[in-house]
C-alpha positions in Angstrom: -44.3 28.4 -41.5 -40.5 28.7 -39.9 -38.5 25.9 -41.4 -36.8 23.7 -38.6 -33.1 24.3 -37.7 -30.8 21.0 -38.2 -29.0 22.9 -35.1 -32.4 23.2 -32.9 -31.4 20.4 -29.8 -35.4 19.7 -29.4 -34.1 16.7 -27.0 -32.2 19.0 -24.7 -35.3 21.9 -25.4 -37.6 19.3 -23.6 -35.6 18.0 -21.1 -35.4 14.7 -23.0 -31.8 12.9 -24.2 -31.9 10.7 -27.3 -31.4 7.1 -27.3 -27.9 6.2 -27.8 -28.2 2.6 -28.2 -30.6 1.4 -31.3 -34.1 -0.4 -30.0 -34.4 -3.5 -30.6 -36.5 -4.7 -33.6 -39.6 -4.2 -33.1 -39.9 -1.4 -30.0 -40.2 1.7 -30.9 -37.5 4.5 -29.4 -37.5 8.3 -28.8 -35.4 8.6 -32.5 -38.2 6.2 -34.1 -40.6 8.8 -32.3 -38.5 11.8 -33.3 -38.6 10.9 -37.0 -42.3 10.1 -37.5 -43.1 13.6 -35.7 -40.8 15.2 -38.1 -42.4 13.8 -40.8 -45.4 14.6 -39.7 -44.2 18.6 -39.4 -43.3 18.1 -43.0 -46.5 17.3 -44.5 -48.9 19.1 -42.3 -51.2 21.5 -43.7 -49.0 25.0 -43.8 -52.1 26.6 -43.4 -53.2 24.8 -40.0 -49.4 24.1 -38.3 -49.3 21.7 -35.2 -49.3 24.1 -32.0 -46.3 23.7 -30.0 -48.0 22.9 -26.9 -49.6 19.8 -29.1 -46.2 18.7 -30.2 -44.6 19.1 -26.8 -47.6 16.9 -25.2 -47.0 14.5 -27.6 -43.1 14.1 -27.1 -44.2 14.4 -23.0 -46.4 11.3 -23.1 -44.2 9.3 -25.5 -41.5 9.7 -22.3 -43.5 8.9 -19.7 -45.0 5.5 -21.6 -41.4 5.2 -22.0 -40.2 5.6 -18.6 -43.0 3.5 -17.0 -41.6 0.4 -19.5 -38.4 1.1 -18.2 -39.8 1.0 -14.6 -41.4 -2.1 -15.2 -38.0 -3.6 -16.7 -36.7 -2.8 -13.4 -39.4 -4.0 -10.6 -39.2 -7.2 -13.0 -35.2 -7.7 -12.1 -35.8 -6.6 -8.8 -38.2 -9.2 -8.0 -36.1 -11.9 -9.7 -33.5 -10.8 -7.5 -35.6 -10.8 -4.6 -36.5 -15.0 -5.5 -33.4 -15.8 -5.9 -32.0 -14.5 -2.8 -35.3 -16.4 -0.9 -34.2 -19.8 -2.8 -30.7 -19.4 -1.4 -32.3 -18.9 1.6 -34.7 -21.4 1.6 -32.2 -24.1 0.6 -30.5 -23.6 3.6 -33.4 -24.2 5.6 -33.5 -28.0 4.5 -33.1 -30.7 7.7 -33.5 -27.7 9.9 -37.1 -27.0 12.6 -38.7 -23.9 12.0 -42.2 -22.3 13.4 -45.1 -21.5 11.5 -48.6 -20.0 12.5 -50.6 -23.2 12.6 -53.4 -25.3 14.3 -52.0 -28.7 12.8 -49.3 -29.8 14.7 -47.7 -33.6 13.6 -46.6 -36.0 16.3 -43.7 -38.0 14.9 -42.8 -41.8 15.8 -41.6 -41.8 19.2 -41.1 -37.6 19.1 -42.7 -35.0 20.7 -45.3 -31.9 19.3 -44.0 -28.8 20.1 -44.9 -25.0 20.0 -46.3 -22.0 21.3 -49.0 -19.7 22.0 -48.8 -15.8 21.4 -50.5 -13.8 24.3 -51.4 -10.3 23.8 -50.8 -9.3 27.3 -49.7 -10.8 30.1 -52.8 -13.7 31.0 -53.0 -16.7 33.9 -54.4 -20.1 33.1 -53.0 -20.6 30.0 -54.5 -23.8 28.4 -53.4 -25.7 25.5 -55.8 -28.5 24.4 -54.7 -31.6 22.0 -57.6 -33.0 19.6 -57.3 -35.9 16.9 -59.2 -35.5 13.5 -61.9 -36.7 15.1 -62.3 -33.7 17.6 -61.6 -35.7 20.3 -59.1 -33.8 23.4 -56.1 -36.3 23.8 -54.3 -34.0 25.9 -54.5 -31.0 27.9 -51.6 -29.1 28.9 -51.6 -26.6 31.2 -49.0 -23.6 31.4 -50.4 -21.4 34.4 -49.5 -17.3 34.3 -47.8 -16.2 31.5 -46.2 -12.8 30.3 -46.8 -11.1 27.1 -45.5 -13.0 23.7 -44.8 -16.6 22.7 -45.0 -18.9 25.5 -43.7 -22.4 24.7 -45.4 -26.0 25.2 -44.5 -29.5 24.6 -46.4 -33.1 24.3 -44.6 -35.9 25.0 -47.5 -37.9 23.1 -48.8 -39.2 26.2 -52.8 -38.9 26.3 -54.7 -37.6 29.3 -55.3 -41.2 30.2 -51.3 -42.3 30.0 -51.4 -44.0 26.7 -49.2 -43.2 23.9 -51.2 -41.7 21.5 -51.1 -42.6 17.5 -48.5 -40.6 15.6 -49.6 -38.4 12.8 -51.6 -35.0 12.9 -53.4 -33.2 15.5 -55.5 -29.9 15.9 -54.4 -27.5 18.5 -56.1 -24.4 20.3 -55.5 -22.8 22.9 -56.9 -19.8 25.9 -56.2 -17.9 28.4 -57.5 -15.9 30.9 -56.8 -12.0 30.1 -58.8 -9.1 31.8 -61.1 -11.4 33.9 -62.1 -13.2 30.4 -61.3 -16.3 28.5 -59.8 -15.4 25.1 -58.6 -17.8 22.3 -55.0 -17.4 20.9 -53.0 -18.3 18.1 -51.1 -21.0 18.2 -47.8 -22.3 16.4 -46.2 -25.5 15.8 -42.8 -26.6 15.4 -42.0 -28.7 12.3 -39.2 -29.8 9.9 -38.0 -28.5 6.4 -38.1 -31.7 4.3 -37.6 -30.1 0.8 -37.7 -26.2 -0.9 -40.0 -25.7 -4.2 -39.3 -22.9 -6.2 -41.5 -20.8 -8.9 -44.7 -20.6 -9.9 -47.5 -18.0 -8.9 -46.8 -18.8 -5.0 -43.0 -18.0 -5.2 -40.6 -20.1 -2.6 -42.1 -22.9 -0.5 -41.3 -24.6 2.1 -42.4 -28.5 2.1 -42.8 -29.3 6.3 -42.8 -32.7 6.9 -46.6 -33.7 7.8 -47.6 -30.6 6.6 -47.0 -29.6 3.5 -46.3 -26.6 1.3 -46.1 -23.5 3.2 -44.8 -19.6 2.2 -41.4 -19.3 3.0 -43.0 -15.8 4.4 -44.6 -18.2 6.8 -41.7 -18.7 9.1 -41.7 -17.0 12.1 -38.3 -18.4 13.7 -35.6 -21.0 12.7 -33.9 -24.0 15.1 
């Protein structure tokens, strides 16, 4: 069996550049790697010598475990990056209205509920209809023709019946007449930003008042 050169560059041989700053204890580099192989050349059977193919697949999948940590490494800063710029973002959104895809509006003391309803095409008698927890309709407001997109409502608070209803949370839905037939749509709700939590599994929330927790992926526009 050929001895090994000390000149032989088996890094630069297999595309490959050793590690010029040491691992840290514990992890295991491409020198680390290097050294066991070498020793493993040195006491191998001369009679039954490692193939070079064998030796070259081993140094190949040592890089590529190698690179994927490295990868890894840097999805994991990108994504901290990524939070940090939402939470800067999300900080910004406290005391200011934004809009959410919901069907729970809030009626604040002395306020108004406000919205909108996404049509997928242009449709005419579009309805939006205001129910308590109980299911019962409070309110039905009427927006007429309507083009394509968001089209906005309001409620004053007043019921159907002139009475000012009880502040607090209310289910909306919503229709519209689009090709000769009566289709639902989705409705959204305007609310305020009350607080921002950051972290955990769920990443950065948004706290609306009267609503809750929501994604800061959520919001749709900002007031």
């Amino acid at each position: 069996m050929s001895a090994i050169s000390s000149n032989y560059d088996l890094y630069s041989d297999l595309g490959l550049t050793a590690a010029e700053e040491k691992q840290k204890s514990g992890d295991l580099g491409m020198e680390d790697f290097m050294n066991l192989l070498v020793t493993e050349l040195t006491h191998q059977d001369p009679f039954k010598p490692m193939e070079n193919s064998e030796m070259a697949t081993q140094i190949s999948q040592f890089a590529t475990v190698s690179g994927i940590d490295d990868l890894n490494t840097s999805f994991d800063s990108f994504a901290s990056n990524m939070i940090a710029e939402q939470s800067i973002q999300a900080a910004n959104l406290v005391g200011h209205e934004v809009m959410i895809e919901s069907y729970l509006g809030v009626l604040p003391t002395g306020g108004s509920l406000t919205g909108g309803v996404y049509l997928p095409s242009s449709g005419s008698s579009v309805k939006v209809q205001i129910t308590d927890k109980a299911g019962v309709l409070v309110r039905e407001i009427m927006l007429g023709q309507q083009d394509q997109g968001i089209a906005q409502f309001s409620w004053d608070g007043f019921t159907d019946t002139g009475e000012y209803a009880e502040p607090g949370q209310y289910q909306i839905s919503a229709t519209a007449s689009i090709d000769d037939s009566e289709q639902a749509l989705s409705t959204m709700v305007n609310a305020n930003v009350d607080s921002v939590s950051i972290g955990g599994s769920n990443g950065v929330l948004v706290n609306l008042e009267g609503l809750g927790l929501v994604s800061i992926d959520d919001v749709l526009e900002i007031h």
